[in-house]
Structure formats: C-alpha cells, structure tokens
NUKE-74785 format. One line per field, with one value per residue (C-alpha): residue in three letters; x, y negated, z negated. Coordinates in steps of 0.1 Angstrom, whole numbers. Example, Ala and Ser with C-alpha at 12.3 -4.5 7.8 and 13.67 -1.06 7.14 Angstrom:
! NUKE-74785
resn	ALA	SER;
x	123	137;
y	45	11;
z	-78	-71;
! end
This chain:
! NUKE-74785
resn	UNK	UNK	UNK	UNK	UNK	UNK	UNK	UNK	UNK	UNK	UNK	UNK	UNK	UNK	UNK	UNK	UNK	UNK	UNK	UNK	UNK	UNK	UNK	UNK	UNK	UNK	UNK	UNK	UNK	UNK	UNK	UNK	UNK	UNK	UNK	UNK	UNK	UNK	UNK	UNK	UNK	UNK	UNK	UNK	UNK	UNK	UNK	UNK	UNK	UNK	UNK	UNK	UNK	UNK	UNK	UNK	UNK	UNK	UNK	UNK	UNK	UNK	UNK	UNK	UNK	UNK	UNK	UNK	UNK	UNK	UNK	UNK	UNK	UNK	UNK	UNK	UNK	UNK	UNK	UNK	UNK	UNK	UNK	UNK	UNK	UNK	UNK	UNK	UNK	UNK	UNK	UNK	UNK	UNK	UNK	UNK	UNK	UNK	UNK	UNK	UNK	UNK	UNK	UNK	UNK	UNK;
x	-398	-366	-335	-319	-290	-256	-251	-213	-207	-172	-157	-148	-116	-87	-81	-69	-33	-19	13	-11	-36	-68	-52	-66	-35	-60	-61	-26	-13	0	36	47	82	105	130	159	146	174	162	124	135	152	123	97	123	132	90	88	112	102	65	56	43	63	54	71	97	102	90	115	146	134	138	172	181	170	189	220	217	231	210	207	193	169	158	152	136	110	107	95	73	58	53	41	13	3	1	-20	-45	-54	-64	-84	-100	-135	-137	-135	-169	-182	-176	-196	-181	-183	-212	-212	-232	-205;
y	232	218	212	179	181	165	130	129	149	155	134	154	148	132	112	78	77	44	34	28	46	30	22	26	27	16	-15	-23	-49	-36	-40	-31	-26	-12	7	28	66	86	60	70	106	105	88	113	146	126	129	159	174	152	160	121	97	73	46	62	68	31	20	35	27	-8	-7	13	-15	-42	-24	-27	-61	-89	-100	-137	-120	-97	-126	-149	-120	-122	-157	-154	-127	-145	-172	-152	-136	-172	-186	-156	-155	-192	-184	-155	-162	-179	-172	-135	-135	-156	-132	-110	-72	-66	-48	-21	-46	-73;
z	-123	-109	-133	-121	-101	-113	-104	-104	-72	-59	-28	4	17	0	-31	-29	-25	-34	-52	-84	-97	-86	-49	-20	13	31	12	16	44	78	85	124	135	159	149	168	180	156	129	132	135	101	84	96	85	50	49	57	36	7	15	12	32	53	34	1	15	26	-9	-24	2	-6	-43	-41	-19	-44	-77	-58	-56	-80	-108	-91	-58	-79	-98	-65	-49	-80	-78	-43	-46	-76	-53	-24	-46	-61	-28	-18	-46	-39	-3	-8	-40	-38	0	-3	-23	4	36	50	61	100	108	139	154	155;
! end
C-alpha cells in the first residue's frame, strides 16, 4: 500500500521578493525612465556591490531623499500619497472582481 505523499510541496525557483512580506515585484507598478549612461552605470555597480535589486536601491535613495526634507514637505508628500492610494482604491475596487485574466487565447 502507498503512504500518501506530502501535500505542502516546495516552489521551484525563487521566493517572492517584495518590499513586504507577502509581495510579489511582480505585482508592483512599472516605472520607465531615461537616465544619463554614468548614472545607470552607478546604479547597476551600487547593486552589485550591495547585492540588491535595482529597485532597492531606488527605494531607498527615495526615502533618504524624503528624511532630508522639511517636516511640511514630508507631511504634504503624505497627504498626496494618501490621496493617491484613495483615489486608487475607488477605481479598482468592485471592477477588479469583475475582470477576467487574459487567456493565451486573447
């Protein structure tokens, strides 16, 4: 007789790797821009010799950037993202439920 085999089986490949626990980058809106050749070059060696991603890296250049600002632009950077998130849960809230993923087909 067969002994059952164990449900939980482990994921090939990488785990998630968002900022959160739970996050997927995949998940995460696209941002494109240009950006000057010894800029870009920086970037990728500040990755490389971190070992992080890109993204991290830019993350975290943005919140450095953010504590050195004064406590009225920190608080109206808030108050826009607050805003900005509002705005977006009241677009994607019931419709989201409502679509249909691509198929192959499409």
């Amino acid at each position: 007789m067969r002994t059952k085999v164990n449900n939980q089986r482990r994921r090939i490949g990488r785990p998630p790797a968002g900022a959160r626990a739970g996050e997927k980058v995949k998940d995460y809106p696209q941002l494109s821009m240009r950006l000057p050749g010894e800029v870009k070059a920086k970037l990728r060696a500040l990755s490389l010799i971190a070992s992080r991603p890109q993204w991290r890296i830019i993350t975290d250049a943005i919140e450095c950037y953010l504590r050195e600002r004064t406590e009225p632009e920190q608080r109206m950077v808030d108050d826009l993202v607050g805003r900005s998130r509002a705005r977006a849960r009241k677009r994607v809230g019931p419709q989201l439920s409502r679509r249909r993923a691509p198929s192959r087909a499409d």
